[in-house]
Gaussian input, Z-matrix of N, CA and C with variables (Angstrom, degrees):
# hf/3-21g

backbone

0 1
 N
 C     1     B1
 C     2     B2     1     A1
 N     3     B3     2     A2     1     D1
 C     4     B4     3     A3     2     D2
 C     5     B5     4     A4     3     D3
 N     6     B6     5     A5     4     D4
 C     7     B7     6     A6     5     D5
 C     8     B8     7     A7     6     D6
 N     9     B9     8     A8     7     D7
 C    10    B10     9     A9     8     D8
 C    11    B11    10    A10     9     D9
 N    12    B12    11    A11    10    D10
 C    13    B13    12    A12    11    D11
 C    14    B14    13    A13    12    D12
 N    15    B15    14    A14    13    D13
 C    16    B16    15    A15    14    D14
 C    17    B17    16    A16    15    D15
 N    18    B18    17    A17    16    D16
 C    19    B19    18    A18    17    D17
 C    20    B20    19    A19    18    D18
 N    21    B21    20    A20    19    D19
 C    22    B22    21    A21    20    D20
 C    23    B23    22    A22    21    D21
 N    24    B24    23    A23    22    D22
 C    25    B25    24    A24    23    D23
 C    26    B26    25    A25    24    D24
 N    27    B27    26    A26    25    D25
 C    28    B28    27    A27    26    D26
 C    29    B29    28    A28    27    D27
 N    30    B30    29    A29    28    D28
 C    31    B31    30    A30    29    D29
 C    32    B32    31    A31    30    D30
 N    33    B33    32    A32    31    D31
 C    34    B34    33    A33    32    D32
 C    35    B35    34    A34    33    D33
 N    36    B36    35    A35    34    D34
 C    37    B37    36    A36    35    D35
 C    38    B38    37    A37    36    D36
 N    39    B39    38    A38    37    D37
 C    40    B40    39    A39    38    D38
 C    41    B41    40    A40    39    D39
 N    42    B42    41    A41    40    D40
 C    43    B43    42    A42    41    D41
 C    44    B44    43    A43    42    D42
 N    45    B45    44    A44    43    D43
 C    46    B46    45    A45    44    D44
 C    47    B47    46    A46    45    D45
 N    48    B48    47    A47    46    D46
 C    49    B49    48    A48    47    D47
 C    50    B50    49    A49    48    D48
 N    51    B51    50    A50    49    D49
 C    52    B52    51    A51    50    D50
 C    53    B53    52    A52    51    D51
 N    54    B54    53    A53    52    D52
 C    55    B55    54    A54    53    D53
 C    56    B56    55    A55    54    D54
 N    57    B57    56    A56    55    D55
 C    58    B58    57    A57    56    D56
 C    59    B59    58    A58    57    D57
 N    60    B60    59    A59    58    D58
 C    61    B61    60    A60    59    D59
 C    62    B62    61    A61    60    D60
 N    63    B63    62    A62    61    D61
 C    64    B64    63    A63    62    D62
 C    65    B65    64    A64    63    D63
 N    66    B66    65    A65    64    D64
 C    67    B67    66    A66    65    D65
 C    68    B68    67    A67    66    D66
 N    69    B69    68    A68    67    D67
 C    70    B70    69    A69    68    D68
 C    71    B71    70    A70    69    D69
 N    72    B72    71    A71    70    D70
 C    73    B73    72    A72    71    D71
 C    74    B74    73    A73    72    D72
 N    75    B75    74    A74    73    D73
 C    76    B76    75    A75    74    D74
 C    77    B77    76    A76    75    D75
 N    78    B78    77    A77    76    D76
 C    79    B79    78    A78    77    D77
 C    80    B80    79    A79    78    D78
 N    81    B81    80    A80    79    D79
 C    82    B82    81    A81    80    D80
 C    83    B83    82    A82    81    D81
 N    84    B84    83    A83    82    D82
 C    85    B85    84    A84    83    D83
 C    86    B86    85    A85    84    D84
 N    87    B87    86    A86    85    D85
 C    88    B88    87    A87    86    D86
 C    89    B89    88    A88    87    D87
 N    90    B90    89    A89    88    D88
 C    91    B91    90    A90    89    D89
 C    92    B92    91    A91    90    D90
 N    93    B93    92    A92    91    D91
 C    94    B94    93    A93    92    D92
 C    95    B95    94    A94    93    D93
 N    96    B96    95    A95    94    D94
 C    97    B97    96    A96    95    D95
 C    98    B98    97    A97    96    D96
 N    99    B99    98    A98    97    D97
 C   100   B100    99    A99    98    D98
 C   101   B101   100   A100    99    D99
 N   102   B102   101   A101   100   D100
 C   103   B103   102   A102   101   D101
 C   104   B104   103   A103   102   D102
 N   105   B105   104   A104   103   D103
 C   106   B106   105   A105   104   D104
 C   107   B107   106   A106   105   D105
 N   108   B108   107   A107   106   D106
 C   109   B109   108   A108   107   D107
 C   110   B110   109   A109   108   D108
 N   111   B111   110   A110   109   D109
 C   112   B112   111   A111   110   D110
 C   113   B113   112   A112   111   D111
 N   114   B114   113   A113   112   D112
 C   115   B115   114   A114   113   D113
 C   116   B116   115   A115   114   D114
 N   117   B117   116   A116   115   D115
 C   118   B118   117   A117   116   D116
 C   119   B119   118   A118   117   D117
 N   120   B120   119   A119   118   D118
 C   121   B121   120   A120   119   D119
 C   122   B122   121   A121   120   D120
 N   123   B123   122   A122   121   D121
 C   124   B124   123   A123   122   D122
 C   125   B125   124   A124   123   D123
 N   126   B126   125   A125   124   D124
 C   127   B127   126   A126   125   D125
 C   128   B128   127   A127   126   D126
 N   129   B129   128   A128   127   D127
 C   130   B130   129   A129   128   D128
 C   131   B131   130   A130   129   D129
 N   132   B132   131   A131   130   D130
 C   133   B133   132   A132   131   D131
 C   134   B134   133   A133   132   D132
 N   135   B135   134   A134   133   D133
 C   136   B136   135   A135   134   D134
 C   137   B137   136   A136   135   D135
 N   138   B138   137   A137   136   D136
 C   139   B139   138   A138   137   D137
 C   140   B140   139   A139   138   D138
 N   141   B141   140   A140   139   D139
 C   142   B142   141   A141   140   D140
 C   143   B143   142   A142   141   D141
 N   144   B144   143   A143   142   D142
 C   145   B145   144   A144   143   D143
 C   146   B146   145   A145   144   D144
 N   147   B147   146   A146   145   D145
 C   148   B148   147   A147   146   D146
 C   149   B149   148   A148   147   D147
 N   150   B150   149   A149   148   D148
 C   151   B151   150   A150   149   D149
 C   152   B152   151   A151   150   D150
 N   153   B153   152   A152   151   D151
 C   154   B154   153   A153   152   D152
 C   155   B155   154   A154   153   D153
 N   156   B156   155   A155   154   D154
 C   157   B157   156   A156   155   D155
 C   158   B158   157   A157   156   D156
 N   159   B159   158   A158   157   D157
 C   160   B160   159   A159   158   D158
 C   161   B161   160   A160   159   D159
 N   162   B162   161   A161   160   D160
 C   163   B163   162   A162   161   D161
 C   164   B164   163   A163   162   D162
 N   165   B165   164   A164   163   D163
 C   166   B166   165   A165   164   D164
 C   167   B167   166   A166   165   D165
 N   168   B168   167   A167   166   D166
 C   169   B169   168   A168   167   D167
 C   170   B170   169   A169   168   D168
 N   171   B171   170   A170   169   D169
 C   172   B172   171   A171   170   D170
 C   173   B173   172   A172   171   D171
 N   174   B174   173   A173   172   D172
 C   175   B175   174   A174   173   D173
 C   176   B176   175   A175   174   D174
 N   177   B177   176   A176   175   D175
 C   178   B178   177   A177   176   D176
 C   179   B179   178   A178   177   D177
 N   180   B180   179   A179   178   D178
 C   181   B181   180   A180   179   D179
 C   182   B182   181   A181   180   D180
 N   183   B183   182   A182   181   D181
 C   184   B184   183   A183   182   D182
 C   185   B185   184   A184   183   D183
 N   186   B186   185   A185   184   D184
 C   187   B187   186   A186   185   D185
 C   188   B188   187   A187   186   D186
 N   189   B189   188   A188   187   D187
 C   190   B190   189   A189   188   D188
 C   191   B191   190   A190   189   D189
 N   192   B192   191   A191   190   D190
 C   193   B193   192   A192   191   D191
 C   194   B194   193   A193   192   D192
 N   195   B195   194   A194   193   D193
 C   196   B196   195   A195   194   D194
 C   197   B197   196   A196   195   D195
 N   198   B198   197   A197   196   D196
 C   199   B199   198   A198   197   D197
 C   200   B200   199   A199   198   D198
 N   201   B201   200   A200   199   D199
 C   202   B202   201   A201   200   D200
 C   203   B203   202   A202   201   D201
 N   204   B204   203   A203   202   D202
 C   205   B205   204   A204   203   D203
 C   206   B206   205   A205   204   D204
 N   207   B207   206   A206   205   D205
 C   208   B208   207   A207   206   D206
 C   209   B209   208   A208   207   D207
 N   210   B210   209   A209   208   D208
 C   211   B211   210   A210   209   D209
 C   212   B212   211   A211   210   D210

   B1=1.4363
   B2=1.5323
   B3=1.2448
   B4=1.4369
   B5=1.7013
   B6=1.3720
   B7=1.2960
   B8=1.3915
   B9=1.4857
   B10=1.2184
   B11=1.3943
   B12=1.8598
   B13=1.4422
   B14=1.0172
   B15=1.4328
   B16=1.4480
   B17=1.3945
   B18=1.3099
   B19=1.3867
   B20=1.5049
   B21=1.2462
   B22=1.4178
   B23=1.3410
   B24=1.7069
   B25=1.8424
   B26=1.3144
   B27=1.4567
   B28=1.8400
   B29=1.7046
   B30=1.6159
   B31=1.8642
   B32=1.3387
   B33=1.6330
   B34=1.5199
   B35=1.9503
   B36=1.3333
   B37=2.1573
   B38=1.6158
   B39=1.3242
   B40=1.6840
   B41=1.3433
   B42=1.6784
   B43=1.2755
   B44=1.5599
   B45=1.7737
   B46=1.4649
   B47=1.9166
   B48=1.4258
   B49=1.4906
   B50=1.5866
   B51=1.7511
   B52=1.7108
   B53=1.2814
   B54=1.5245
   B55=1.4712
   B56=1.5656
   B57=1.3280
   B58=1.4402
   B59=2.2043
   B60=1.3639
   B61=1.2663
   B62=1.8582
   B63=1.4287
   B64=1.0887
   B65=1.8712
   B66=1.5810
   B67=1.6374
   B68=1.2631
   B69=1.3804
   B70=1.8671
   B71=1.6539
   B72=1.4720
   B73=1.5565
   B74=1.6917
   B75=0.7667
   B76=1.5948
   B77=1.4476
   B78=1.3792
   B79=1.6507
   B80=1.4557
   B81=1.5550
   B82=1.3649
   B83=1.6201
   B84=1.3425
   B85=1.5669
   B86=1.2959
   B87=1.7325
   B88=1.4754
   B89=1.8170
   B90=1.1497
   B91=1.4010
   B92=1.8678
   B93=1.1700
   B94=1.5643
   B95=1.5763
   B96=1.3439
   B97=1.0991
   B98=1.4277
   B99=1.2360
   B100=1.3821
   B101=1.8051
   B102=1.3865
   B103=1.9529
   B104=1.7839
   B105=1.3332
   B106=1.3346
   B107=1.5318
   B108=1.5489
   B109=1.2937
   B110=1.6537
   B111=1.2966
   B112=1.7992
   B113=1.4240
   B114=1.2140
   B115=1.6556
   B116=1.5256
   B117=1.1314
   B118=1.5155
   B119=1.8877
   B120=1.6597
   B121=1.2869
   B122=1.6538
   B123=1.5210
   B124=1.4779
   B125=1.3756
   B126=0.9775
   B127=1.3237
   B128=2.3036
   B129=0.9817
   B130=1.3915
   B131=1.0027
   B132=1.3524
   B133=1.5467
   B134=1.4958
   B135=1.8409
   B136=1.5473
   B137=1.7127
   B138=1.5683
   B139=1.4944
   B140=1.7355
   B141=2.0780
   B142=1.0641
   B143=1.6945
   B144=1.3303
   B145=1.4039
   B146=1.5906
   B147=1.6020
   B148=1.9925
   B149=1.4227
   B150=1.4526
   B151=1.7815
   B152=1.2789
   B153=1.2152
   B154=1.4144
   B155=1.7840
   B156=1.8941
   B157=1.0309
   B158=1.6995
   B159=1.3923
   B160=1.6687
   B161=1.4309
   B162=1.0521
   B163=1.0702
   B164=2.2755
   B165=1.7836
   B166=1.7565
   B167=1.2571
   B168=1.7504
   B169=2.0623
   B170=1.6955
   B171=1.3141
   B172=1.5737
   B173=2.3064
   B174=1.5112
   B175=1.8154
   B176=1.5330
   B177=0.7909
   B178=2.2850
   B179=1.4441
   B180=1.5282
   B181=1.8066
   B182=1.7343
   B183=1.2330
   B184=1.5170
   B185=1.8503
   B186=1.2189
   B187=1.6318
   B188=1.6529
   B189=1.5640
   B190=1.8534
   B191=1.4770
   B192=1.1500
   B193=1.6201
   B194=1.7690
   B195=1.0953
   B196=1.4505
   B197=1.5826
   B198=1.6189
   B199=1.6360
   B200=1.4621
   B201=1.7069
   B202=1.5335
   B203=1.4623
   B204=1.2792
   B205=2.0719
   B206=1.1291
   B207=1.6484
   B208=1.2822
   B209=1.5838
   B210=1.3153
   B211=1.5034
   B212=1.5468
   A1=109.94
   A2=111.91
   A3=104.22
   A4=114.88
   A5=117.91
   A6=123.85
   A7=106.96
   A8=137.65
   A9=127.86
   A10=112.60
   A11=109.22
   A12=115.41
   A13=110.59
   A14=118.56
   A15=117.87
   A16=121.58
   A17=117.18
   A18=124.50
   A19=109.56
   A20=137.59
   A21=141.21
   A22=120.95
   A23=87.79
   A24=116.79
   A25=117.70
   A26=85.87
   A27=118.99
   A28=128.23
   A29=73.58
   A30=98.54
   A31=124.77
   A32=110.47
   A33=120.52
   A34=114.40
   A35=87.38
   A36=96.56
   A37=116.20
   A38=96.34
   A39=85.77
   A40=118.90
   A41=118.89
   A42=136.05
   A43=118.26
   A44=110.63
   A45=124.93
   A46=101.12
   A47=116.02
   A48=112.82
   A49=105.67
   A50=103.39
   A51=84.48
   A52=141.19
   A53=86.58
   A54=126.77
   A55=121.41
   A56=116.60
   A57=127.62
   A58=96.36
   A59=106.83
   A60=109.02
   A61=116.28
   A62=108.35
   A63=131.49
   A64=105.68
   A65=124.50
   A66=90.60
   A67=118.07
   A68=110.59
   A69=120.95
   A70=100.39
   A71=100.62
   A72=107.75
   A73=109.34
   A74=119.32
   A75=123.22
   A76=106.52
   A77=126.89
   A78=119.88
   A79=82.55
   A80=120.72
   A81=103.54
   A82=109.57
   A83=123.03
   A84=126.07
   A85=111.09
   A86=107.69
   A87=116.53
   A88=84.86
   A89=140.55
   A90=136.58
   A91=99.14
   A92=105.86
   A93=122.95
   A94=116.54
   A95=128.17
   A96=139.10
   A97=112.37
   A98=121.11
   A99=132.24
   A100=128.44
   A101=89.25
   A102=100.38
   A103=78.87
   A104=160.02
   A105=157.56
   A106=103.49
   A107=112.31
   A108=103.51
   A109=160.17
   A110=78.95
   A111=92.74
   A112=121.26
   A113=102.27
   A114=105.70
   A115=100.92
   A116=138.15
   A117=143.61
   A118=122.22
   A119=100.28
   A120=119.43
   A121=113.28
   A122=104.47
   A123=124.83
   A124=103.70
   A125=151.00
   A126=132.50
   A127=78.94
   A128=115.99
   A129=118.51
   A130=106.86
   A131=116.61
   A132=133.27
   A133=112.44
   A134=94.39
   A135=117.41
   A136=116.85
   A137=106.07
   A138=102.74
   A139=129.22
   A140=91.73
   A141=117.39
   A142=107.95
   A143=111.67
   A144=96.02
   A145=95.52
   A146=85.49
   A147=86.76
   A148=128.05
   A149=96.68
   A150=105.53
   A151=100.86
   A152=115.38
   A153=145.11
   A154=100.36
   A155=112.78
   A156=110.70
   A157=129.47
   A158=101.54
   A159=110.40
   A160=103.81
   A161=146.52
   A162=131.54
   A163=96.69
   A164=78.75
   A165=65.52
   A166=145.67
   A167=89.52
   A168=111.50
   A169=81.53
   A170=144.44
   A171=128.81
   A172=78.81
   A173=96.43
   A174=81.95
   A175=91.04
   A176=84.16
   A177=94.94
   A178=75.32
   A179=87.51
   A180=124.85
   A181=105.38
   A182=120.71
   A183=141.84
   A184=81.48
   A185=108.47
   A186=108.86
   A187=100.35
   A188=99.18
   A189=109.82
   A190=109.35
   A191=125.58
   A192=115.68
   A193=102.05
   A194=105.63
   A195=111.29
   A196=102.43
   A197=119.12
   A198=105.82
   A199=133.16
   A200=94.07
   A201=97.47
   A202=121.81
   A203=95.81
   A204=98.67
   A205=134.83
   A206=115.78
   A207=169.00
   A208=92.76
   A209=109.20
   A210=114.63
   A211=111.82
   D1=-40.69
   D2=-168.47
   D3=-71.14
   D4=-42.87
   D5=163.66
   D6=-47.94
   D7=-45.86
   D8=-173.39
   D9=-50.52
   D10=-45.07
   D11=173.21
   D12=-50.32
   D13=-68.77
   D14=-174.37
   D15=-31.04
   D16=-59.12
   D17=-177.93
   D18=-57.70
   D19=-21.40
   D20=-175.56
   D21=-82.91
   D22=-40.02
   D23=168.54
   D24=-36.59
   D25=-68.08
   D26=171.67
   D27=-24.42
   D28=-70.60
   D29=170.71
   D30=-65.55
   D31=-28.39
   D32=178.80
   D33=-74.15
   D34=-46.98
   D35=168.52
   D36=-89.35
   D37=-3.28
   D38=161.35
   D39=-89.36
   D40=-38.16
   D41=158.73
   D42=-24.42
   D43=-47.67
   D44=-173.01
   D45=-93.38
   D46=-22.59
   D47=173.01
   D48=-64.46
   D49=-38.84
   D50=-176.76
   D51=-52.98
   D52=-44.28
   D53=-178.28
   D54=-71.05
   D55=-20.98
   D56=157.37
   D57=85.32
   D58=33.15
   D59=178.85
   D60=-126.94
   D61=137.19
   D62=-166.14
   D63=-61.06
   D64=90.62
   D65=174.94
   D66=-70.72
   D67=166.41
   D68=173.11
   D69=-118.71
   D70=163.39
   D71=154.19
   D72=59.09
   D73=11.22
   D74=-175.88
   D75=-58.99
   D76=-17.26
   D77=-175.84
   D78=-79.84
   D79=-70.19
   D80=-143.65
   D81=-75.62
   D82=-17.24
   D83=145.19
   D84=-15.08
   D85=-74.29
   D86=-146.33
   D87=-89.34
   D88=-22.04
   D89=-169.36
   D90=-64.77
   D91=-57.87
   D92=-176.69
   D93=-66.49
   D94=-25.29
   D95=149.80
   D96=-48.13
   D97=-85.89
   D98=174.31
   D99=-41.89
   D100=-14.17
   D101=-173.57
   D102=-105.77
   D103=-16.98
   D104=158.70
   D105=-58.67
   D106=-74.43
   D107=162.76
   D108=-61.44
   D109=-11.95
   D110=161.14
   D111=-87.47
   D112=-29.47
   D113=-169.10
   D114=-104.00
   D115=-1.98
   D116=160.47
   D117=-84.74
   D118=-8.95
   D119=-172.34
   D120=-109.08
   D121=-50.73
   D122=158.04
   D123=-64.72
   D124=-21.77
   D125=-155.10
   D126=-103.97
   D127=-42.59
   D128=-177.27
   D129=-47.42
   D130=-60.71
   D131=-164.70
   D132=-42.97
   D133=-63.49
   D134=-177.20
   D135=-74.69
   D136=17.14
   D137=174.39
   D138=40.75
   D139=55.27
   D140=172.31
   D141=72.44
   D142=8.13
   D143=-157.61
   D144=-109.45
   D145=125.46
   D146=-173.06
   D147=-87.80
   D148=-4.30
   D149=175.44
   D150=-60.56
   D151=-66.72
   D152=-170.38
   D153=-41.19
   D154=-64.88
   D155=178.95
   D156=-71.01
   D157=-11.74
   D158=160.71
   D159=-68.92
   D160=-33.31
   D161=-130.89
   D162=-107.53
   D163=-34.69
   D164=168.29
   D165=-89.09
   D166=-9.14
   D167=177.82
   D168=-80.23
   D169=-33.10
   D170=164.24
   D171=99.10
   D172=55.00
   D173=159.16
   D174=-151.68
   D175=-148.64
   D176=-162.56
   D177=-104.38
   D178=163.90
   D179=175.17
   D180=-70.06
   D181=-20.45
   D182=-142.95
   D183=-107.19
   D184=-65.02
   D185=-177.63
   D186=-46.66
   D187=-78.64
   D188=178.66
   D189=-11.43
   D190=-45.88
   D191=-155.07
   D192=-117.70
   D193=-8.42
   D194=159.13
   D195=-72.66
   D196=-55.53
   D197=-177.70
   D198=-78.80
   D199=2.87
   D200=164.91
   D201=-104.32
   D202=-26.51
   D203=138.92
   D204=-4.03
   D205=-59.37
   D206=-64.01
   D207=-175.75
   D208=-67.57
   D209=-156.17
   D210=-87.18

């Protein structure tokens, strides 16, 4: 996984090297990205079921549906 980041990393600030532009905000970018894809994948897995999928990102049922709120 982490190389996968890396490699995405890569491609994302090389994108802004071409272009001669400053990125911002890239944690909470890449934070909100990654809470889309975990919880759109887990939530697959666990056959929609969000107890189940709260329980493996390790937050409350109360968070879960606040970040799909969100999504």
């Amino acid at each position: 996984m982490k190389k996968c980041i890396q490699k995405e990393l890569k491609k994302y600030f090389n994108n802004f090297d071409e272009k001669g532009i400053e990125p911002n905000n890239v944690h909470n970018l890449l934070h909100q990205e990654l809470d889309k894809i975990m919880i759109k994948y887990i939530l697959k897995k666990t056959c929609n079921n969000q107890s189940k999928t709260a329980k493996i990102l390790g937050i409350s049922r109360n968070t879960l549906k606040t970040k799909l709120n969100k999504i």
